[in-house]
N, C-alpha and C positions, 0 to 999 in steps of 0.2 A: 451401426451400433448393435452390439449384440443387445436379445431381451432380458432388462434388468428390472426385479421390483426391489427397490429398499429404497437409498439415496445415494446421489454421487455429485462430486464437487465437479462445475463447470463454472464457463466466464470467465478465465482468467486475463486478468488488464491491470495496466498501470504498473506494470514491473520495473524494477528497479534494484540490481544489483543482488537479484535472486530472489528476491521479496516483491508480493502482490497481492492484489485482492482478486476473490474465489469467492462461489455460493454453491452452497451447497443445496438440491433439489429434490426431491421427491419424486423420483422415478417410476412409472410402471412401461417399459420398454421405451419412453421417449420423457423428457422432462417434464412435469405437470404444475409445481408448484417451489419457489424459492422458498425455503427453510430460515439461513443465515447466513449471512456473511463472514467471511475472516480476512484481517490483512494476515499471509502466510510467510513465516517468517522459515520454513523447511517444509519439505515432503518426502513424504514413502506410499508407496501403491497403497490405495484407497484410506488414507489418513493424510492429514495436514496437523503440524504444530505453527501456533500464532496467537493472534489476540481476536477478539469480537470485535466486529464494527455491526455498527445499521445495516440493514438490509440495503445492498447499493446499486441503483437503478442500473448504471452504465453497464457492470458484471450481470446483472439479470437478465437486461435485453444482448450482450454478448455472448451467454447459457442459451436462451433460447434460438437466438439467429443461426448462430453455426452448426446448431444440431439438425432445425427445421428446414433450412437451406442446402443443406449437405444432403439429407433426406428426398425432398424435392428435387434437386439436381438429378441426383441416382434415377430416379422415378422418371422422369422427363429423358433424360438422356435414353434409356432404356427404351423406353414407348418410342424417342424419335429416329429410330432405325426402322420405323414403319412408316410417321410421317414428321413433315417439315415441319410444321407449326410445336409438336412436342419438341423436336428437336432445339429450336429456337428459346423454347421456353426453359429446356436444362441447361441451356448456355449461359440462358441471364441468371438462374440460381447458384449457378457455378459460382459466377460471377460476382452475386451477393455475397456468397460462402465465402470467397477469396479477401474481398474487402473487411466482411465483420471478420474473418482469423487475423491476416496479415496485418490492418490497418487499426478498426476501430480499437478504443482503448490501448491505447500506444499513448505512453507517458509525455507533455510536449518537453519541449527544452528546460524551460522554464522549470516546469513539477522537477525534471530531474536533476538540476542542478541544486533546487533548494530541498531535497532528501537527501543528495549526496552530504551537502555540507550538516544537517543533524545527523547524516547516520555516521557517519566518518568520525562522529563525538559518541555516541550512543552504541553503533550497531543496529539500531535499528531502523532503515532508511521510509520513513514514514512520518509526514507530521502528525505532529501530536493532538491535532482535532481530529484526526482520525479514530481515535482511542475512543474509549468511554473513561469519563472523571477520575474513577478508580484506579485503571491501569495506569492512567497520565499520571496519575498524583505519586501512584507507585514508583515509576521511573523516575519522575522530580524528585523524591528522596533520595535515590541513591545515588542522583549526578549531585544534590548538595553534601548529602554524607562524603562523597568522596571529594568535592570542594575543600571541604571542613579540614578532612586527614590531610591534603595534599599540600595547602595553604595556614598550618599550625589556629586553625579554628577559628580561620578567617572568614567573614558575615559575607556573603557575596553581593546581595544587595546596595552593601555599604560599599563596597568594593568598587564598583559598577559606579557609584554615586561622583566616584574621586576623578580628579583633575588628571592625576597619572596612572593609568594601569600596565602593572608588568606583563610582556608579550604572553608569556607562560599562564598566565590566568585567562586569557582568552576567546580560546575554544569553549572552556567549562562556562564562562559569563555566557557566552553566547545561546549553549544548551539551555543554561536554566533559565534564561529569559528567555526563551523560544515558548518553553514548556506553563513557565509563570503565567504568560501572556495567553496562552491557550485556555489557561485553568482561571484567571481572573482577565476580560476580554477588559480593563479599562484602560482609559487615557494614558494614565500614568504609565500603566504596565505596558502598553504600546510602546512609549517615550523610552523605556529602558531596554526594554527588545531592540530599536531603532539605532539608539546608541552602541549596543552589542552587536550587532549585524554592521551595523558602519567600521565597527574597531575589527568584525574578524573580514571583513573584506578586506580592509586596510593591510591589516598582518598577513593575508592572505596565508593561514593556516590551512595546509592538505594534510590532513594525516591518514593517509590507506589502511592503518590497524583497527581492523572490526573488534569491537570491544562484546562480551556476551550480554545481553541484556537477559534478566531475569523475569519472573512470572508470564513464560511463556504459556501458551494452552494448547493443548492436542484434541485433534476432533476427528476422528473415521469415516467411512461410509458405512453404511448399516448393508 
């Protein structure tokens, strides 16, 4: 790594159809300190656009291992063309280096099948506890605003509530009880996610059109 002082984003995991979480550090030629996190929903050299999350453990120790390990390796392999024991010891860093790149923080089945199916409605392949309140609330308006238009000003709640629902409403019940449920964690609102998740398994809705989601945020390196 060349010597950097400002910050630069490392750690990235948990990808997903182009989108993942990244933290951005506090560099003086080697990582020192996690700053923030973002789930990134695009990049360009030394900038990310996305949204804010928590500071998130798994990207942090992912930042630090592949840099520190990669470093070590170098260091060790180097020294052990004079003796065995360095040499053995850049092997096992290598080694480390290869697992936290290739393996750690890899999305399992499971995470990726249940992002596919909100991002496939949204665009934005991330659940929605991942957000902070603000963003989530933000996206929850505009998948009911667009409920509202699409369904002549039909209450999705109530919708959700009924004995029969048309295949076409769906996907959107699904989102916004995904989101509802995120933003109000109770029984009820569980019960109505449950039900929405049961009907869009059921209809087994795929839709591949990334739809754009808005109030994105952009963040640089320094």
């Amino acid at each position: 790594m060349a010597f950097i002082i400002g910050t630069i984003f490392l750690g990235k995991v948990h990808e997903v159809k182009d989108q993942w979480i990244e933290t951005k550090f506090i560099i003086i030629g080697v990582p020192l300190m996690p700053v923030a996190s973002m789930l990134v929903t695009s990049s360009a050299f030394r900038g990310r656009k996305g949204f804010s999350v928590p500071l998130h453990q798994t990207s942090i120790i992912a930042g630090y291992a592949r840099v520190y390990a990669a470093i070590l390796a170098v260091v060790f392999l180097f020294l052990g063309t004079r003796s065995g024991g360095a040499l053995l010891t850049g092997i096992l860093f290598l080694a480390v280096w290869i697992y936290f790149f290739f393996v750690f923080g890899q999305e399992k089945n499971e995470g990726v099948e249940s992002r596919n199916k909100i991002g496939n409605i949204t665009g934005l392949f991330a659940p929605p506890e991942w957000l902070d309140s603000y963003d989530a609330y933000a996206i929850y308006e505009k998948i009911e605003k667009k409920y509202t238009l699409l369904f002549m000003g039909s209450d999705w709640l109530n919708d959700l509530q009924q004995g029969e629902i048309p295949r076409e409403k769906i996907p959107l019940l699904y989102a916004l009880s995904r989101y509802n449920y995120a933003l109000g964690p109770t029984d009820e609102n569980r019960e109505l996610f449950e039900k929405a998740d049961g009907l869009y398994i059921e209809a087994d809705h795929v839709n591949p059109k990334r739809r754009e989601t808005n109030g994105v945020r952009s963040q640089t390196e320094d």
